[in-house]
N, C-alpha and C positions, 0 to 999 in steps of 0.2 A: 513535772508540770509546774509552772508558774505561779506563784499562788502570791496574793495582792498581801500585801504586809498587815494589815489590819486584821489578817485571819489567820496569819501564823500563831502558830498553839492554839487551836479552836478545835484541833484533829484530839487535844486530851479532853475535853468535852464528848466527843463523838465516842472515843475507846474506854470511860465512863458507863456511857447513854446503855453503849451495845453488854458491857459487865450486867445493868441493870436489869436489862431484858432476859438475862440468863437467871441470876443471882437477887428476887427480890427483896435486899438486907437495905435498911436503914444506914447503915455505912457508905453503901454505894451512893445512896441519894444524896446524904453528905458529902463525900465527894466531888460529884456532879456539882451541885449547888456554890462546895469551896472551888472549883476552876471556875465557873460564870464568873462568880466573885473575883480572882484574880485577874480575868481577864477582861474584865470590868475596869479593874483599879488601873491594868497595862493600857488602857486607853484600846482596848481588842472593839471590834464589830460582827457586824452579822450580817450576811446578804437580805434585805428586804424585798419584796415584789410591788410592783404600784398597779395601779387601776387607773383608769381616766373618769373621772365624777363625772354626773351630771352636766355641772357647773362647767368642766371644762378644764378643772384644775385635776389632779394627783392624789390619790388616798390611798395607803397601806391597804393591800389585797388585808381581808378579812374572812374567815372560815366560821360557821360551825360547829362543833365538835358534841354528837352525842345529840343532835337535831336541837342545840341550845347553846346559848351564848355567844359570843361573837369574839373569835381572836385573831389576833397579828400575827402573820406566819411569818417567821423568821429560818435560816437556813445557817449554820456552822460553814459551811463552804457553795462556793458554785456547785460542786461535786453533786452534794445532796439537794442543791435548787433543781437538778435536770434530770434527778430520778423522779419527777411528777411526770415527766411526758410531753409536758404541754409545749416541749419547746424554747426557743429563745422570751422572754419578759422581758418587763419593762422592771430591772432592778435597780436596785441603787447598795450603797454599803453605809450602813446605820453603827454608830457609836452603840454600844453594849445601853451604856449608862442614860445616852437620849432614847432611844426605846424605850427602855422602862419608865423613862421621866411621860411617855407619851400614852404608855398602858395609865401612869396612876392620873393622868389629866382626865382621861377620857371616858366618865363612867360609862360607855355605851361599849367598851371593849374590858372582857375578864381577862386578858393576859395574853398569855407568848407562846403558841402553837409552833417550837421547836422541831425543823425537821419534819415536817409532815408526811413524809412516802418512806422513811427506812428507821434511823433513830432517831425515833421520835419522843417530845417530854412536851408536857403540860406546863409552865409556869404561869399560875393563876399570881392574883394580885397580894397575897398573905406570902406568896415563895418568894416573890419579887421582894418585896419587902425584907426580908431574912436575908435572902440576897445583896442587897441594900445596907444591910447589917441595921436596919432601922426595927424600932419596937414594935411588933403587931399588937401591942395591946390597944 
């Protein structure tokens, strides 16, 4: 299958994610967290989903998680964008690094609802940052 250049090496995140779900060690998470990173720094992306506002404009589909807080779903591949069901979306392909630049703008979103239907991760706004290689103090 075809896979859009932005997302090449995004599948070692994915084979990570799923070690994780087996294995829950601090190494792994490490791991995980050092490819974002890399593929961060390789200029990599993430499939995003959009919404149509209100207004008429385009907003990053946002989720719940845990009946609380409100995140950006992001997706490692189309693959695991079309395990939700819902079909064809309205996506787009988001730089690793502007996403995050738009988690830390926007206090009304906690972070990066990775994969939602199969290998899924949490990056809250303290990961992101780590991520970032920037100080959470």
């Amino acid at each position: 299958m075809h896979k859009d250049k932005g997302l090449i090496g995004n599948e070692k995140i994915e084979q990570y994610i799923a070690i994780l779900k087996e294995h829950k060690e601090d190494e792994v998470l490490a791991a995980i967290l050092s490819a974002i990173r890399r593929r961060m720094k390789e200029g990599g992306q993430f499939v995003v989903a959009v919404e149509m506002a209100v207004s008429g404009g385009m907003n990053l589909e946002t989720r719940q998680v845990g009946g609380k807080g409100n995140w950006f779903v992001a997706y490692t591949s189309f693959e695991e964008q079309m395990l939700g069901g819902k079909g064809v979306m309205s996506t787009f392909m988001a730089d690793i690094s502007q996403l995050f630049d738009m988690v830390m703008q926007d206090e009304s979103v906690d972070g990066v609802l990775l994969n939602p239907y199969n290998l899924s991760i949490l990056l809250n706004r303290q990961i992101i940052q780590i991520i970032r290689g920037e100080d959470t103090e």
